[in-house]
N, C-alpha and C positions, 0 to 999 in steps of 0.2 A: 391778611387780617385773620385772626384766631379769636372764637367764640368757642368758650366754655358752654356746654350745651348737658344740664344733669338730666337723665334722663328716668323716670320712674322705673321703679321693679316690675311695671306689667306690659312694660314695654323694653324692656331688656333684653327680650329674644329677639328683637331686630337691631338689637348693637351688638351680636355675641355676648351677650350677659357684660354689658361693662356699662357702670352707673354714668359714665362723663364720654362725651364723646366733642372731639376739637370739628367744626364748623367755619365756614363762614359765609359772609352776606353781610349788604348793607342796613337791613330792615330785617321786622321777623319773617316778610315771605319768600326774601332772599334765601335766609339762614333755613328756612325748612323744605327749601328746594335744595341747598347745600346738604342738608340731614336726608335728606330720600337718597344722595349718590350713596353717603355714608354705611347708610343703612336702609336698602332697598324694602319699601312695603310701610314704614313707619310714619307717612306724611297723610297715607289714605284714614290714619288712626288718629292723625292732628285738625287736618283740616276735613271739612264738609264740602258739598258738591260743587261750591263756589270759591273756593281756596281759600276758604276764611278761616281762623282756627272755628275748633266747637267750640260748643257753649257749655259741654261739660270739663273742658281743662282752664287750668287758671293759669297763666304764665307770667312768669316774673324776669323781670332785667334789672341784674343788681338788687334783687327785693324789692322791684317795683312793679306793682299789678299794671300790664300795659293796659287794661282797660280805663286807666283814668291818665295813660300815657295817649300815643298814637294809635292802639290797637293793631292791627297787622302790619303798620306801616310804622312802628319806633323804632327809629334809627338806632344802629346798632353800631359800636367802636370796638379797635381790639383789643383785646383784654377784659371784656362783656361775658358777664355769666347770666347767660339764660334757663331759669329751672321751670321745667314740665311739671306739675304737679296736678293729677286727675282731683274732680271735685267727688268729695266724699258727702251723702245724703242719708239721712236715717231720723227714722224717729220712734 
């Protein structure tokens, strides 16, 4: 199984600078256990102390916010693009 995994520009240095990185897993906590072999150190930057994602990334499968999906637990199929996208704050 191969997941399309984009991964943000501030998180880059733990792919070797490369925007997409091939993953897999059946679920997101699968896939960001598959992304920590990938890219060692990048999981401690996704998930909190409970293996949950944060609450500051928003991630999408296929363009769909998993928060109104499964949340750590949406199943994931191959050919599945998962994009990391940090939440951006200001006012």
């Amino acid at each position: 199984m191969s997941i399309k995994v984009l991964v943000p520009t501030a998180l880059q240095k733990f792919s070797n600078n490369q925007a997409t990185v091939e993953c897999s897993g059946n679920n997101i906590s699968e896939l960001f256990d598959s992304l920590e072999t990938a890219c060692p150190g990048i999981k401690a930057r996704l998930c909190d102390e409970q293996g949950k994602p944060r609450r500051f990334l928003n991630l999408y499968v296929n363009s769909e916010d998993i928060r109104f999906l499964d949340g750590a637990e949406t199943s994931l199929k191959d050919g599945d693009e998962v994009s990391i996208v940090p939440a951006v704050a200001g006012g």
